[in-house]
C-alpha positions as CSV (number, residue, x, y, z in Angstrom):
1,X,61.3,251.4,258.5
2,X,59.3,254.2,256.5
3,X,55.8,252.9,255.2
4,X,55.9,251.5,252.4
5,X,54.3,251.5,249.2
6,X,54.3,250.0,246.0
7,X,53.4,251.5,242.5
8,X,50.8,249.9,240.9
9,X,51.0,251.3,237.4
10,X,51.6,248.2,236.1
11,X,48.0,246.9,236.7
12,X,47.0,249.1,234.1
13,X,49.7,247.5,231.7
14,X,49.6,244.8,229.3
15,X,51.5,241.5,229.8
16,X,54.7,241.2,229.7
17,X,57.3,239.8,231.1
18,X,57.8,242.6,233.4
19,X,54.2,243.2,234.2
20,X,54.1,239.6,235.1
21,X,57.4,239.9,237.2
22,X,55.4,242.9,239.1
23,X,52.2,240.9,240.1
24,X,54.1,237.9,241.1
25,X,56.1,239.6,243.3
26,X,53.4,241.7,244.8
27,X,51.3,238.8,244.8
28,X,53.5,237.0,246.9
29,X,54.0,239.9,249.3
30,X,50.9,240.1,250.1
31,X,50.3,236.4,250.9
32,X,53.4,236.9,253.0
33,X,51.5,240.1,254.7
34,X,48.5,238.1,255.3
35,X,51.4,235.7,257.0
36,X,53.2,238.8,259.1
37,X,55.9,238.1,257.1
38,X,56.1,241.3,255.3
39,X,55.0,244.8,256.3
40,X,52.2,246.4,255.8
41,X,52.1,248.7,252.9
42,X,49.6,250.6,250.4
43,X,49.6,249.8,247.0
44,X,49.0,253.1,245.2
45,X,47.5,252.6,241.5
46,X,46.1,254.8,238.8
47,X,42.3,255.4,239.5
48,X,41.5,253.7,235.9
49,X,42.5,250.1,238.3
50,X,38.7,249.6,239.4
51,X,39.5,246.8,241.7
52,X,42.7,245.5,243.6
53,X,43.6,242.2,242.8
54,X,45.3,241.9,246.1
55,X,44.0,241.0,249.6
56,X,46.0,242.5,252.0
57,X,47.8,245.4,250.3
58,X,46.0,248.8,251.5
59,X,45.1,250.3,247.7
60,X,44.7,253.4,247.4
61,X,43.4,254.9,243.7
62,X,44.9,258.4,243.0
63,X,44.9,261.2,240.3
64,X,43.3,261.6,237.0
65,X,46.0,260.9,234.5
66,X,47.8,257.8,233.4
67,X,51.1,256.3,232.3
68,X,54.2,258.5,232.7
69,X,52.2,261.8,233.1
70,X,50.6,259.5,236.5
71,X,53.7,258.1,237.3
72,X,56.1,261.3,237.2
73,X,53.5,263.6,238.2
74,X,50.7,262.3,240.9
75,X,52.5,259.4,242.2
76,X,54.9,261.0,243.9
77,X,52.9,263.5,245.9
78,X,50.8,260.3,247.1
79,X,54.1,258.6,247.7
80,X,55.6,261.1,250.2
81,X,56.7,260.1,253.6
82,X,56.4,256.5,252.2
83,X,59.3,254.2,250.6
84,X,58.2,253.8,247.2
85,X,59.1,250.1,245.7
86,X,59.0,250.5,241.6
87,X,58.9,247.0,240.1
88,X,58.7,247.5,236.1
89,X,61.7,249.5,234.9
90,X,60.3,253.0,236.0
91,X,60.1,255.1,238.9
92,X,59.1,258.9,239.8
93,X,61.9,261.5,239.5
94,X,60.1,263.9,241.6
95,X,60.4,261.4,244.7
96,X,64.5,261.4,245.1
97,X,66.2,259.0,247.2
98,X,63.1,257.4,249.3
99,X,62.4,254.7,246.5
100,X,63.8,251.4,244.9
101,X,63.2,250.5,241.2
102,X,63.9,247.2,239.0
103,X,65.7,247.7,235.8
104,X,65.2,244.6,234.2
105,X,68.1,244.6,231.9
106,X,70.1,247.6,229.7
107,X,68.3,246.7,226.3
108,X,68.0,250.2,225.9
109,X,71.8,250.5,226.0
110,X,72.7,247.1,224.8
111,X,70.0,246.5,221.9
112,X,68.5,249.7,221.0
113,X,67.6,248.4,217.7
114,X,64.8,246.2,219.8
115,X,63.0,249.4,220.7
116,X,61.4,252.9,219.1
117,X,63.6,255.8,219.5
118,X,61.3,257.9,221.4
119,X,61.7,254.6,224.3
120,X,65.4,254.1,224.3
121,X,65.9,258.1,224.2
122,X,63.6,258.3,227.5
123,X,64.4,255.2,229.2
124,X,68.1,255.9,228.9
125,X,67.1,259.6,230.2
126,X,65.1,258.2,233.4
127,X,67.7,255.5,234.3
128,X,70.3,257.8,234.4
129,X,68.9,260.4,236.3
130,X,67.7,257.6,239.1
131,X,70.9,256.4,239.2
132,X,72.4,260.1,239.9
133,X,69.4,260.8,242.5
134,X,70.4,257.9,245.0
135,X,67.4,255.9,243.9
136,X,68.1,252.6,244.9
137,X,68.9,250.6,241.8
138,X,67.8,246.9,241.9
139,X,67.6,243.8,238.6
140,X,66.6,240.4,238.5
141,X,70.2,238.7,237.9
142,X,74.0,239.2,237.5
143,X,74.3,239.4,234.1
144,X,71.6,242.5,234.2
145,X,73.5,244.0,236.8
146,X,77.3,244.1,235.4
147,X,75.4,245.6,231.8
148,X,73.3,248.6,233.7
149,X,76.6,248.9,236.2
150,X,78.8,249.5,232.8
151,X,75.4,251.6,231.2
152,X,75.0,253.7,234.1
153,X,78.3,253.9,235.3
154,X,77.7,252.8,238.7
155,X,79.5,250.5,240.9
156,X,77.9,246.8,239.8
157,X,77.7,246.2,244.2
158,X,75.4,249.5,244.4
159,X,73.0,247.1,242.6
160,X,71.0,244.7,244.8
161,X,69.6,241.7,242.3
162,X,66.8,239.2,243.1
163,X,65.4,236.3,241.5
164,X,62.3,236.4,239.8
165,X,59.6,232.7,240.0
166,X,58.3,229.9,237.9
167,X,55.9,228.4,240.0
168,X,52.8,230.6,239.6
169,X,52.5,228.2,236.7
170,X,51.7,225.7,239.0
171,X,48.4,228.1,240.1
172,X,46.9,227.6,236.6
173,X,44.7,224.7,235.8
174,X,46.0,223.9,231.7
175,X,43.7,224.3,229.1
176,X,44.2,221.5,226.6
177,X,42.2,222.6,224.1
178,X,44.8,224.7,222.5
179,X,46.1,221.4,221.0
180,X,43.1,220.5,219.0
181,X,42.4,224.2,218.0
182,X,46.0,224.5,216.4
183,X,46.1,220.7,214.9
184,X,48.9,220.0,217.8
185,X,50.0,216.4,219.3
186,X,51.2,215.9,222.3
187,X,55.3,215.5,222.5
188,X,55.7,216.1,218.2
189,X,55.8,220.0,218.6
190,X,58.7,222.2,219.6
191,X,57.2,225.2,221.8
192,X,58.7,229.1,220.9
193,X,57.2,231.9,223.2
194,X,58.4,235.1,222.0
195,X,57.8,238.2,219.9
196,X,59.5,239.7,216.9
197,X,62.0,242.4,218.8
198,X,65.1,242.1,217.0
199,X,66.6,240.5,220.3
200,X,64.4,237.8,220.6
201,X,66.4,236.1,217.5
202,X,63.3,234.4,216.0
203,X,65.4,234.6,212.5
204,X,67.1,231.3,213.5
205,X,64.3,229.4,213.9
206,X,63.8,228.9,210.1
207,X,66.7,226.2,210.2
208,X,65.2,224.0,213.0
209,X,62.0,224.4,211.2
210,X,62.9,222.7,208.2
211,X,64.2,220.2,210.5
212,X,61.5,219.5,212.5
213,X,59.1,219.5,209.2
214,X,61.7,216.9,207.9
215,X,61.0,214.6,210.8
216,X,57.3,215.0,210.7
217,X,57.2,217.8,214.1
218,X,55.8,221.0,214.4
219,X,57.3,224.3,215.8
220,X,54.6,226.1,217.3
221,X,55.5,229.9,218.4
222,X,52.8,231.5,220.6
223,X,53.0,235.7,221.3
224,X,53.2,238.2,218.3
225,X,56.0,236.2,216.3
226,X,56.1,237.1,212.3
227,X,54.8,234.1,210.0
228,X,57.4,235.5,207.5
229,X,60.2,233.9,209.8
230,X,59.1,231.0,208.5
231,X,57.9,231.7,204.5
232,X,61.4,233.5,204.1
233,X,62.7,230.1,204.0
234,X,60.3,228.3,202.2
235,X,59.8,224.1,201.9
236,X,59.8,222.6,205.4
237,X,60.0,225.5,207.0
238,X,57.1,227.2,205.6
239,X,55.4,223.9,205.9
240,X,56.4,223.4,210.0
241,X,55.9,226.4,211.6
242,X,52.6,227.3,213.2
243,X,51.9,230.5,214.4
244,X,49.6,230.7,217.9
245,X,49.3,234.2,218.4
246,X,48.7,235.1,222.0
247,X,47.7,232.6,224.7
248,X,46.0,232.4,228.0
249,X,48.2,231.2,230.6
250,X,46.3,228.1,231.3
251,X,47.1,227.7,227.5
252,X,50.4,228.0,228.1
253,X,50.7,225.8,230.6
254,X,49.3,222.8,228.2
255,X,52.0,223.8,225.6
256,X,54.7,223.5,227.8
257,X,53.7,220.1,229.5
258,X,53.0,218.7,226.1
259,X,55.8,220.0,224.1
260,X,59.3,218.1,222.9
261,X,60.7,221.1,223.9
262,X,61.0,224.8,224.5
263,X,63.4,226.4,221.8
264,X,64.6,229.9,223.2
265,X,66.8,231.7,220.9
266,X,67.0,234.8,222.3
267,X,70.8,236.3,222.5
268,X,69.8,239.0,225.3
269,X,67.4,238.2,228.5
270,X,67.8,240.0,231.7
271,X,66.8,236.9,233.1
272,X,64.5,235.1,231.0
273,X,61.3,233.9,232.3
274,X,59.6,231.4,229.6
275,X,62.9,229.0,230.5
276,X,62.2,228.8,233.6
277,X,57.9,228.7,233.5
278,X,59.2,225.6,230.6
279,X,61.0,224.1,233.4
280,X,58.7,224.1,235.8
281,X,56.2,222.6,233.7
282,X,58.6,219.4,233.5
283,X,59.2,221.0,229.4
284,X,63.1,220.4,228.1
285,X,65.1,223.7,227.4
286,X,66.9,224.2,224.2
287,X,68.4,227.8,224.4
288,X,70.7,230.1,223.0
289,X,73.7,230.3,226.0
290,X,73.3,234.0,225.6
291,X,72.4,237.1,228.3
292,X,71.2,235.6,231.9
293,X,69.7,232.7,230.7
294,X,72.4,230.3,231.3
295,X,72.8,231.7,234.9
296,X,69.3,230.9,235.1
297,X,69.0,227.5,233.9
298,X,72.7,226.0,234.6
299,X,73.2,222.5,233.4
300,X,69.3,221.9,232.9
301,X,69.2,223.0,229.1
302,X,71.1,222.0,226.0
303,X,72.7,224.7,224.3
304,X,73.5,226.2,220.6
305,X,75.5,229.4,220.2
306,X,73.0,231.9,218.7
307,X,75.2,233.3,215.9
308,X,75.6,229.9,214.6
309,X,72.1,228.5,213.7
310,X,73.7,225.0,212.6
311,X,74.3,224.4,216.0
312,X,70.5,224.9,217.4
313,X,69.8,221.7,214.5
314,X,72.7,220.0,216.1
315,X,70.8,220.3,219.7
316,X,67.4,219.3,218.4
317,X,68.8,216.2,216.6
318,X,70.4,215.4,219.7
319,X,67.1,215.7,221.5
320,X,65.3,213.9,219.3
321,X,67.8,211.0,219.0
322,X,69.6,210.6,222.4
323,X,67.6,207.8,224.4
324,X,66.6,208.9,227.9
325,X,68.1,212.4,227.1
326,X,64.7,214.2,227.5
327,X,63.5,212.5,230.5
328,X,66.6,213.4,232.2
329,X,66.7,217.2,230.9
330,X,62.7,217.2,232.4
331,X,64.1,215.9,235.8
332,X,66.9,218.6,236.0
333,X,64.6,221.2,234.6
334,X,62.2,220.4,237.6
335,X,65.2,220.5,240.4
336,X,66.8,224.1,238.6
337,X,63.3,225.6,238.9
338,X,62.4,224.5,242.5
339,X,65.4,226.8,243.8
340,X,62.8,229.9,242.4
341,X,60.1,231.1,243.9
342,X,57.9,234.1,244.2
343,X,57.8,234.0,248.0
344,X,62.0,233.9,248.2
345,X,61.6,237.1,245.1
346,X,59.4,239.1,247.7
347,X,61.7,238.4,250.7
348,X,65.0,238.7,249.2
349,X,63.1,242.2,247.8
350,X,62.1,242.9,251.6
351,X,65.7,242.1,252.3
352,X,67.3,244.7,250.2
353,X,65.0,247.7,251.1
354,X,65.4,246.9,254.7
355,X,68.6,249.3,255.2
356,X,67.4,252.0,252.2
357,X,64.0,252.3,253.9
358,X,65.0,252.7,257.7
């Protein structure tokens, strides 16, 4: 194969569920590496990165600029006579065919109202033009790939998908303490972890709200949710919903293993990470059977159509009322999130570059 090397822009990056699909995945390439399990390969970043987080991966700080002017500009003249892997949505122009990139989803295509103009107008610009330039296109899950096949208008088997992982969860001691700072108790909160894009659906949470304030339960929603989800409704609602903010993931970690439940009412996910981090933290999955998620999670979540929020209530009651229903969700949720891993993401990755990179 050609060397290979991975863009690190994303270390530079806030976190997202993107950014936290990149260092997983690297992460767990480079434990393989220390394994000779995966090839050697540099990891070129932006020279703001003062340290690699990585212990194998030959980094390599270049340029002076950052973001896209880095990305389309420096990083492809450090990149040359190397395959370039691109992990978070974007990839150099300038580089043509010797590269791979991971487009998460087609949000921009599918739910432009989620995003600025100025995004969707460039991100549908750059995904095009990959897709003409040979790039080779990868996603995270089927569902992504039929919507950026149709978006893109590219065969849906030119796309190679892999799995993202749950389990660096399981690397994070859980800091408890988030339950007494936020007046929480253990199994009489429903979990949300989201933000207010218009995708993310956080407008029908205001009926289970009033719900769970009617049976004494909290719905706690931790990232940058909007407390007038809840004061639009008023009564319970108002009175039930608790707004985090943002969390450390060993924070995190202690809401899922303490909460009734996850509530995810998203109705578009390229794949859908806080499902499965709930699930691997032994935390019950309610869910909106919308986008990848249900390809995701199979039978290991209830599920409420989210157009009709009556039927999220309907779930939640059933949750709450069902003897032995939760246990048994918990025990599937722990089975569907053992067949995803970080180490099979970076070797089904290694897999699909083999034949592009030779």
């Amino acid at each position: 194969m050609m060397p290979i090397a991975i863009n690190g822009r994303f270390l530079t990056q806030g976190m997202t569920g993107v950014q936290r699909f990149a260092r997983e995945i690297t992460a767990a390439a480079d434990r393989l590496m220390g394994h000779d399990a995966w090839p050697e390969a540099r990891l070129l970043m932006p020279s703001s990165v003062a340290q690699s987080p990585f212990a194998y991966l030959k980094a390599e700080a270049i340029g002076q600029k950052s973001g896209q002017l880095w990305e389309q500009w420096e990083l492809p003249k450090a990149a040359k006579g190397s395959f370039l892997i691109n992990l978070g949505n974007t990839a150099p122009l300038m580089l043509g065919r010797a590269q791979a990139v991971v487009i998460h989803d087609a949000g921009v295509f599918d739910t432009p109202e989620s995003y600025s103009f100025a995004f969707c107008t460039w991100y549908r610009f750059l995904h095009k033009m990959l897709a003409r330039s040979g790039v080779q296109l990868l996603t995270v899950s089927e569902f992504s790939r039929g919507r950026i096949a149709v978006a893109l208008g590219v065969a849906p088997d030119a796309i190679g998908v892999l799995p993202e992982g749950g389990d660096h969860m399981l690397r994070i001691s859980a800091d408890s303490g988030i339950l007494a700072r936020h007046d929480l108790v253990a199994g009489r909160y429903a979990l949300v972890v989201g933000n207010p894009a218009a995708h993310k659906n956080l407008a029908a949470l205001t009926s289970a709200a009033a719900l769970l304030g009617q049976r004494g339960l909290t719905l706690a929603v931790a990232g940058a949710a909007d407390p007038a989800v809840f004061r639009a409704g008023g009564g319970p609602a108002a009175d039930a919903g608790r707004i985090l903010g943002r969390v450390s993931d060993a924070e995190l970690r202690a809401l899922y293993e303490n909460a009734l439940c996850l509530i995810f009412p998203s109705r578009y996910e390229g794949f859908g990470l806080p499902p499965l981090e709930a699930m691997t933290c032994g935390c019950p999955l309610v869910a909106a059977h919308a986008g990848a998620v249900p390809e995701v999670c199979g039978e290991a979540a209830l599920w409420f159509d989210p157009l009709r929020p009556e039927t999220l209530m309907e779930a939640l009651e059933r949750l709450l009322d069902e003897e032995g229903l939760a246990a048994g969700m918990r025990d599937a949720g722990l089975k569907r999130a053992a067949l995803y891993t970080w180490e099979k993401a970076a070797l089904a990755l290694l897999a699909l570059i083999r034949k592009k990179a030779a």
